[in-house]
C-alpha positions in Angstrom: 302.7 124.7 71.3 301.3 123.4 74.9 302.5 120.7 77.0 300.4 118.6 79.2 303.0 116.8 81.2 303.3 115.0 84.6 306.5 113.9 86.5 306.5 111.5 89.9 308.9 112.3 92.2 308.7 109.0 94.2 312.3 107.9 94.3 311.2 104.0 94.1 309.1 104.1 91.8 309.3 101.4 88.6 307.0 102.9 86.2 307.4 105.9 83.8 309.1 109.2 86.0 308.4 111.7 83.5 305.6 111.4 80.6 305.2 114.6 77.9 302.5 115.4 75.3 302.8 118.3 73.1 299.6 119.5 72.2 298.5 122.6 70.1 297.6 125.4 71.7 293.8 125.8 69.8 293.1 123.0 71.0 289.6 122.6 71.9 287.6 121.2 75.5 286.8 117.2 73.6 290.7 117.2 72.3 292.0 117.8 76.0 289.7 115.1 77.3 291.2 112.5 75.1 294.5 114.0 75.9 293.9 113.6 79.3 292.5 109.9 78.9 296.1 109.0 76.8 297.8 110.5 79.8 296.2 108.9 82.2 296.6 105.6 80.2 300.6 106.1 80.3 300.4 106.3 83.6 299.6 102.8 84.3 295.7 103.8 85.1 293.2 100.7 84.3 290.7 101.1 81.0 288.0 100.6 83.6 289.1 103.0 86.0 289.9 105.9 83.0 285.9 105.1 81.7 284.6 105.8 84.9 286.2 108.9 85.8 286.1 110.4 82.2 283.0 108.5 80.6 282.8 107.7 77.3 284.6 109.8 75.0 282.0 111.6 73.2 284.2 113.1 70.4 286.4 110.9 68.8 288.5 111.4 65.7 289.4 108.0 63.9 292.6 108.5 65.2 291.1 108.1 68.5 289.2 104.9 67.8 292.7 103.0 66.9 293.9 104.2 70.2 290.9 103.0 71.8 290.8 99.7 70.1 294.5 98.8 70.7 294.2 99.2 74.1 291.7 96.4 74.4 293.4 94.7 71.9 296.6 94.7 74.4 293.8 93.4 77.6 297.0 93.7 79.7 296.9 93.8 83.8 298.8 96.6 84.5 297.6 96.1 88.4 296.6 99.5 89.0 293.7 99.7 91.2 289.9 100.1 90.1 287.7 102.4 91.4 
């Protein structure tokens, strides 16, 4: 089993300091995308911002589409920046 995990070090920061994902380790190039997309979605990152550096995911399991559709169900500012 991988981990894909990321950690801030900022000593004031308010949001999540440490954020893990255990993934398997066949894992293929479209399921490490997504994984990537739901860590970068932890972290506070804006829908908007996550489409534009990723794109649209082109391989999604159904699984994948809930995930999508309850963070647009949520339409929550998290006031992270935009690119």
């Amino acid at each position: 089993m991988g981990v894909l995990s990321y950690k801030s070090e900022e000593p004031k920061n308010r949001e999540a300091i440490n954020i893990t994902f255990d993934v398997p380790d066949d894992m293929n190039i479209h399921e490490f995308k997504i994984m990537c997309v739901r860590m970068a979605s932890s972290m506070g990152y804006h829908n908007n911002s996550i489409t534009k550096a990723f794109g649209e995911l082109d391989y999604e399991t159904p699984s994948d589409i809930d995930f999508k559709e309850f963070l647009h169900s949520l339409n929550v500012t998290t006031g992270s920046l935009t690119i």
